[in-house]
N, C-alpha and C positions, 0 to 999 in steps of 0.2 A: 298469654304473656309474650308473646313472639309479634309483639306488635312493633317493634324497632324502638321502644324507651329504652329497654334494658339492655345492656353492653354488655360484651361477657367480661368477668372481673378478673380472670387469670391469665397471666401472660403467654405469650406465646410460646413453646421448644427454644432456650436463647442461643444452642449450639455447641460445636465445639471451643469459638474460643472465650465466651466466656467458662467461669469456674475459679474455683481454688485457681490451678497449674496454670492456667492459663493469665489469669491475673500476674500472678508471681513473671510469669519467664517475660512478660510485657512491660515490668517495670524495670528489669534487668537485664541491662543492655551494657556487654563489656566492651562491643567493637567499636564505641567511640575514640578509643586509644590502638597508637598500631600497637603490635603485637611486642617488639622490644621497649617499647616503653609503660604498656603493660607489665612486661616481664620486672622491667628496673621496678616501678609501683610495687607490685608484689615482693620483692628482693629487699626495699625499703621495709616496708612492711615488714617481713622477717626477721630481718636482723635488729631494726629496732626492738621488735620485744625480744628476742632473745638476750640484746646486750641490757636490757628491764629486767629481765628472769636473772639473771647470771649476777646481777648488781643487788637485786632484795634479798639472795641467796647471802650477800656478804653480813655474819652477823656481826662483827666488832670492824674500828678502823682507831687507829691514833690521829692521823689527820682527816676528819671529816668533811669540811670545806668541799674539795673535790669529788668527793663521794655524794653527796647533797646536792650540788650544780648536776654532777651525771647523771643520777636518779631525776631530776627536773627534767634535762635535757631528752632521755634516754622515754622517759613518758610522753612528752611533748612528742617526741619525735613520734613516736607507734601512736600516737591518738590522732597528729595531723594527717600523716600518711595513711591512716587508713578510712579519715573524713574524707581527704580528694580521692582517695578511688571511689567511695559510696556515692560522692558528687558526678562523679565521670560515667557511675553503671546504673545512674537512675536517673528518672525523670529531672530531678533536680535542677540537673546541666541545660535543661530544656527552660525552664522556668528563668534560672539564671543567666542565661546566652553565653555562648562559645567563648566569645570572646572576654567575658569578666573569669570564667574560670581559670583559662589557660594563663590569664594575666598573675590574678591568683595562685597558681600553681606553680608558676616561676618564680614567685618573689617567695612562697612560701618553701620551696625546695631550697633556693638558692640558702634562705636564712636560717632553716633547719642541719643543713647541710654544713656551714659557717660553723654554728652555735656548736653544733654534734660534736664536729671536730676538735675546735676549742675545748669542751670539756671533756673527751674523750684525753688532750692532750695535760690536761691540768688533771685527772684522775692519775695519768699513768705515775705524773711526778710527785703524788700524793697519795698513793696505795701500798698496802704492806704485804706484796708479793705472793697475797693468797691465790689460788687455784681459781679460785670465783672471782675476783678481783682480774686476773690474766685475761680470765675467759670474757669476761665484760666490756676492756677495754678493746680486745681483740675485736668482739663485734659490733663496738662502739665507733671504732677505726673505720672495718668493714662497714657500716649503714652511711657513715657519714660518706665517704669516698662514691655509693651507693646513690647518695643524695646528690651530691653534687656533679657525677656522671650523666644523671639526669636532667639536672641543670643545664647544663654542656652541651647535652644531643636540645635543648629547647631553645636554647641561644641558639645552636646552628640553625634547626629548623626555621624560628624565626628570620636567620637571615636568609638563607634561601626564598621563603615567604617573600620578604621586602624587596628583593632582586629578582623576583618573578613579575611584581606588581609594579615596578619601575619601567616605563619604557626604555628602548633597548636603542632607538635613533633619538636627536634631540633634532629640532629645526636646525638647520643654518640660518646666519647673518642675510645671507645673497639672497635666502628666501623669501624673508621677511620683508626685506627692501621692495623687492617688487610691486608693483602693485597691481588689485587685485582684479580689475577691469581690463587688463592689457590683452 
């Protein structure tokens, strides 16, 4: 039978980096974010579900309204923020390119961040001074502020970006004039 038909049918040792752990730690990649904007990400992340946890803890309200918009807001918020960081630590970011995400992430920071606060602000004028209710708008306050600090360091970055990529001399008139044979 060792006549060269037959190929052996089992694969070869694949190594260390295939496996389970190794699979895993290759699709999970957080240092595409620097580290303080990481940090805000996760800080986002936080506070929004806690000012979630703190708001379904409220059992009664007399004015609903604002309570209802928060609980929207306050879910929206911890569900997007914690899609863009899954975007940023996985392949994802890869498939999608840099530049649609980070676009996305600005406009979705900027407008969760907007919206938070708005209803963070319409809660306070429309809540019946529970302990759960304090604590909701508190970190309702806190995520949105959170959100839009974020915003704030992406607008800069960007502008540093566009003021890197701008030449820094423009031609002169005198130069132009010249001509080019001379």
């Amino acid at each position: 039978m060792e006549n060269g038909v037959y190929s052996p049918t089992t694969e070869e040792d694949p190594g260390p980096a295939r496996g389970a752990r190794g699979s895993l730690t290759a699709c999970f990649n957080p240092g595409r974010l620097k580290r303080h904007r990481r940090a805000l990400k996760v800080l986002q992340l936080l506070l929004s579900l806690l000012a979630f946890i703190c708001e379904e803890v409220v059992s009664q309200c007399t004015l609903c309204g604002g309570l209802y918009f928060f609980e929207f807001m306050s879910t929206s918020a911890f569900l997007l923020s914690l899609l863009v960081l899954i975007v940023y630590c996985t392949p994802v970011y890869d498939k999608v390119g840099a530049a649609k995400v980070k676009d996305s992430d600005f406009y979705i920071t900027l407008g969760i961040g907007c919206l938070l606060l708005l209803a963070s602000i319409i809660f306070v004028s429309t809540h019946d001074r529970t302990p759960a209710e304090i604590a909701a708008t508190v970190f309702g306050f806190l995520a949105s502020f959170a959100f839009l600090s974020d915003f704030f360091v992406m607008a800069y970055e960007k502008r540093q970006e566009s003021q890197r990529r701008k030449p820094e001399t423009t031609p002169t008139t005198e130069a132009c004039r010249e001509p080019l044979n001379a």
